[in-house]
N, CA, C and O of each residue as an XYZ file, in Angstrom:
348
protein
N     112.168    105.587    139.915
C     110.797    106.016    139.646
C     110.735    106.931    138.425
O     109.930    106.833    137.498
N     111.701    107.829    138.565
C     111.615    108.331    137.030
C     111.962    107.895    135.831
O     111.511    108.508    134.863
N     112.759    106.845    135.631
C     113.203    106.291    134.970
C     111.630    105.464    134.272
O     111.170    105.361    133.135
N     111.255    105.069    135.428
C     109.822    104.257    135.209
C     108.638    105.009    133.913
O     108.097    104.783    132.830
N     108.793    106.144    135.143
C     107.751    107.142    134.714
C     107.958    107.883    133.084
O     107.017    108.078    132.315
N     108.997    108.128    132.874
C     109.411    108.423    131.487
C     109.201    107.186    130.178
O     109.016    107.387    128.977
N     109.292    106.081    130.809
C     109.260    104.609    130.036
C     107.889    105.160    129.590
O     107.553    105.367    128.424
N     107.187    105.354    130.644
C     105.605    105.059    130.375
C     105.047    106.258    129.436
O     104.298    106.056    128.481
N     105.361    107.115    129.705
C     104.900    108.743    129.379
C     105.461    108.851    127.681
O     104.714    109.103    126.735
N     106.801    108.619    127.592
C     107.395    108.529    126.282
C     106.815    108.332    124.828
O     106.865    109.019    123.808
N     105.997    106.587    125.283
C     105.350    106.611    123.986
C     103.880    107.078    123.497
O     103.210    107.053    122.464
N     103.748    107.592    125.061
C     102.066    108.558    124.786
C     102.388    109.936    123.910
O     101.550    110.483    123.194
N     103.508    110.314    124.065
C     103.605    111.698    123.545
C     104.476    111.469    121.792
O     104.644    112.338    120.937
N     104.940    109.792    121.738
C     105.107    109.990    120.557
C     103.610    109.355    119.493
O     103.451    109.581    118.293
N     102.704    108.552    120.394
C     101.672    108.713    119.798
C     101.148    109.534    118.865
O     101.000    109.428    117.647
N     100.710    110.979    120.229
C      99.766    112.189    120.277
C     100.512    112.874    119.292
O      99.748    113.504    118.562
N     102.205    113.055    118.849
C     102.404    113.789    117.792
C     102.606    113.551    116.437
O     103.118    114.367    115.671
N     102.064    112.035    116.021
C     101.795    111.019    114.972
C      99.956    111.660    114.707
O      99.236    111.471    113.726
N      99.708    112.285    115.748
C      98.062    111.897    115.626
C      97.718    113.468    114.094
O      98.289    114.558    114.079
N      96.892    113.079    113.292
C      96.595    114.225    112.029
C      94.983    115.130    112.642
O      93.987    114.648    113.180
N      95.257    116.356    112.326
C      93.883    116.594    112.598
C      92.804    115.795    111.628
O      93.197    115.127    110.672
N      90.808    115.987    112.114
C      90.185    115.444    111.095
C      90.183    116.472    109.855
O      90.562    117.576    110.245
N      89.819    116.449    108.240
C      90.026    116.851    107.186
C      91.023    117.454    106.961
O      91.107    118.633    106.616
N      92.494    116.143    107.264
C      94.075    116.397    106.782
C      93.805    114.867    106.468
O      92.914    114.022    106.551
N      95.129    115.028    106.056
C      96.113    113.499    105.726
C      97.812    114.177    105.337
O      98.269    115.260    104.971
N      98.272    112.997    105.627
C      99.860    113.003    105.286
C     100.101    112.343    103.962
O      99.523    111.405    103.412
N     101.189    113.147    103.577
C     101.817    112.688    101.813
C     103.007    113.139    102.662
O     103.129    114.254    103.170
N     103.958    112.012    102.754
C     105.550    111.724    103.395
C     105.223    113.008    104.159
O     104.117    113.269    104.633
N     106.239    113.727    104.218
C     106.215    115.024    105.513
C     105.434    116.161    105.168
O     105.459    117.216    105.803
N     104.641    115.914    104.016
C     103.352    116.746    104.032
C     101.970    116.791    104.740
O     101.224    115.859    104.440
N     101.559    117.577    105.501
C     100.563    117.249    106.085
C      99.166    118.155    104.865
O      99.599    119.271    104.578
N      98.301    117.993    104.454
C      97.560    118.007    103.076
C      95.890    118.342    104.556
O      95.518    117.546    105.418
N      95.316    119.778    104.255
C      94.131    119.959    105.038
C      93.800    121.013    104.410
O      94.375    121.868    103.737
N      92.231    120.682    104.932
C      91.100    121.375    104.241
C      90.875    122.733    105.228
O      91.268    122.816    106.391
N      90.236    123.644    104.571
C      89.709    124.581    105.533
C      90.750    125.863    105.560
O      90.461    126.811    106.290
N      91.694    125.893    104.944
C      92.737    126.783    105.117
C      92.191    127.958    104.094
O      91.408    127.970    103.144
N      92.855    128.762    104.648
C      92.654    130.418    104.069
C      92.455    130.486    102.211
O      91.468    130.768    101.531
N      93.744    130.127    101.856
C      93.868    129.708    100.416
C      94.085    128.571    100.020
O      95.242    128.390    100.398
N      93.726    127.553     99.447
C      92.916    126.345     99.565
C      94.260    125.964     99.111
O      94.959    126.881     98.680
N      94.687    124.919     99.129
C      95.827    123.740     98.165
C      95.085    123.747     96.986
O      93.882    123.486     97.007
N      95.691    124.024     95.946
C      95.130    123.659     94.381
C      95.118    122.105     93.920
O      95.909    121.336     94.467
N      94.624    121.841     93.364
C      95.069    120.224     92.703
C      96.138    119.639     92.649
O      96.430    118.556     93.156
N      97.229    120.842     91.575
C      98.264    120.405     91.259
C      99.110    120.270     91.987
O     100.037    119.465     91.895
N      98.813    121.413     93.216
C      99.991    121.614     94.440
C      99.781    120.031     95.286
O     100.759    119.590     95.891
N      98.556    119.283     95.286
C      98.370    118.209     95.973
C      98.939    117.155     95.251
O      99.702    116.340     95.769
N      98.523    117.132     93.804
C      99.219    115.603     93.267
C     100.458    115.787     92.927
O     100.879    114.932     92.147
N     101.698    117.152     93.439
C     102.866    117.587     93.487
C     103.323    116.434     94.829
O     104.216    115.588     94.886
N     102.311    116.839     95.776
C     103.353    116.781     96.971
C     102.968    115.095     97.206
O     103.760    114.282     97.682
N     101.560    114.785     96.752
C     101.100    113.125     97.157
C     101.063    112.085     96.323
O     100.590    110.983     96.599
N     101.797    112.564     94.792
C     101.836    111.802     93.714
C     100.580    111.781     92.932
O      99.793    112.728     92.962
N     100.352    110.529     92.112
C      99.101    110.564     91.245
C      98.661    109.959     92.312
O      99.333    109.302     93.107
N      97.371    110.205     92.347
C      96.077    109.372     93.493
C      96.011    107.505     92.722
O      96.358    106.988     91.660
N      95.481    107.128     93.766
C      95.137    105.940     93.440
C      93.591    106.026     92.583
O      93.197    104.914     92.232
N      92.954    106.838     92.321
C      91.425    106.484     91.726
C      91.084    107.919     91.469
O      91.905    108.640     92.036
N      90.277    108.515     90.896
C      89.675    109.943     90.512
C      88.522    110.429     90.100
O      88.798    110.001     88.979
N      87.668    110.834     89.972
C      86.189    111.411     89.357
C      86.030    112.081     89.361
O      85.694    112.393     90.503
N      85.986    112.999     88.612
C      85.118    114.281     88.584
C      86.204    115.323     89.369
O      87.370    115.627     89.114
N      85.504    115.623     90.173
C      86.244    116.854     91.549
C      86.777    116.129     92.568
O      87.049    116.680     93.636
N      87.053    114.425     92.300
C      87.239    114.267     93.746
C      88.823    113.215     93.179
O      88.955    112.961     91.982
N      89.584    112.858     93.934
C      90.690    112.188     94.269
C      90.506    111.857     95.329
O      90.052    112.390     96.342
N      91.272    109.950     94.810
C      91.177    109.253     96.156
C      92.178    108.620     96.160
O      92.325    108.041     95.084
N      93.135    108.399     97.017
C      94.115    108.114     97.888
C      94.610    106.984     98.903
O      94.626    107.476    100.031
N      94.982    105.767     98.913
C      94.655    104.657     99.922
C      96.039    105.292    100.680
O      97.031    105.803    100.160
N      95.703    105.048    102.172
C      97.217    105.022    102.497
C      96.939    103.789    103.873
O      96.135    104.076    104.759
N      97.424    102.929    103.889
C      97.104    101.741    105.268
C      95.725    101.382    104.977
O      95.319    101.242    103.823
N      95.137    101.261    105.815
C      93.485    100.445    105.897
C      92.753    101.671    106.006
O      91.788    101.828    106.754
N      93.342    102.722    105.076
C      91.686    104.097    104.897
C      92.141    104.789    103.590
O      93.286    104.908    103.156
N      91.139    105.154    103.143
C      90.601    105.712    101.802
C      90.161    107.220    102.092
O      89.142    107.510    102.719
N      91.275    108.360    101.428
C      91.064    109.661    101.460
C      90.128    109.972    100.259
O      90.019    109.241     99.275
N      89.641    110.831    100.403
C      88.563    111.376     99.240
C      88.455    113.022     99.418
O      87.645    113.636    100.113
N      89.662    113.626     98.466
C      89.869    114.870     98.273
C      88.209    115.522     97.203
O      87.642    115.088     96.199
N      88.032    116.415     97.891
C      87.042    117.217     97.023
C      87.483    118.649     96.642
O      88.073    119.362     97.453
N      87.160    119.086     95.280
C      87.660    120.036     95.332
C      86.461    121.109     94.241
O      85.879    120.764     93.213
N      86.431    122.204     94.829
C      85.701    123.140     93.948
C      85.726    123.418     92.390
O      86.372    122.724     91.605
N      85.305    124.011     92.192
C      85.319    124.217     90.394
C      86.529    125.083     89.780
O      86.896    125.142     88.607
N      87.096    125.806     91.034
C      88.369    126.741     90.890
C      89.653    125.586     90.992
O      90.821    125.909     90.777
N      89.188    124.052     91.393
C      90.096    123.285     91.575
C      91.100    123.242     92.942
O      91.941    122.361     93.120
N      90.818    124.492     93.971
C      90.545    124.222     95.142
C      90.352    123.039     96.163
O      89.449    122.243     95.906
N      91.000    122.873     97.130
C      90.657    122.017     98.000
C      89.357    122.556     98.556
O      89.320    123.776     98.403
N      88.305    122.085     99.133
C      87.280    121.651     99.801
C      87.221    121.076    100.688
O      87.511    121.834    101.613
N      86.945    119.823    101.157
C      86.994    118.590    101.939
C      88.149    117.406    101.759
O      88.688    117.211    100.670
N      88.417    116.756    102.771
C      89.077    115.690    103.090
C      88.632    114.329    103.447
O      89.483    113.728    104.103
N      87.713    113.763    103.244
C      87.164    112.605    104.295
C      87.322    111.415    104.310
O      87.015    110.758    103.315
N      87.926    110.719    105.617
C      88.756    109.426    105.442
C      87.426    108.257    105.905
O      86.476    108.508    106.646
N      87.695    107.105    105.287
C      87.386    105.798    105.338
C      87.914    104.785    105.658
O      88.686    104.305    104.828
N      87.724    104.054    106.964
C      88.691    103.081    107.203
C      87.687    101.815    106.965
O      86.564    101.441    107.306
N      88.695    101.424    106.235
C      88.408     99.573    105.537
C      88.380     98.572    106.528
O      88.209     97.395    106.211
């Protein structure tokens, strides 16, 4: 029975620690979120997530699987917002 019970339980908890909060995303073992005390700068982001796939203005965008990140960032170049799009 435990043997059972661990089968089952196992891949719920490797789910739940795959899961990102909302306004984050991952760049390899970076986890990249908005809302923090002192913001991620630009450069510190296209350091850790490479060049973006697309850009405008204040914003960078990012494909990673079937969703589209869209970094916003203030005039100090600041992170802002995060908001994902799934295709």
């Amino acid at each position: 029975m435990k043997k059972c019970l661990s089968l089952i339980l196992l891949p719920m908890f490797v789910l739940a620690s795959q899961q990102v909060p909302a306004g984050s995303m991952m760049c390899g073992t970076h986890l990249i979120e908005d809302g923090q005390i002192n913001g991620q700068s630009r450069s510190e982001i296209e350091e850790k997530c490479g060049t973006p796939d697309s850009s405008s203005g204040n914003e960078l965008y990012y494909e990673q699987g079937n969703a589209t990140y869209k970094l916003h960032f203030n005039d100090s170049n600041e992170l802002e917002s995060i908001t994902e799009e799934v295709k």
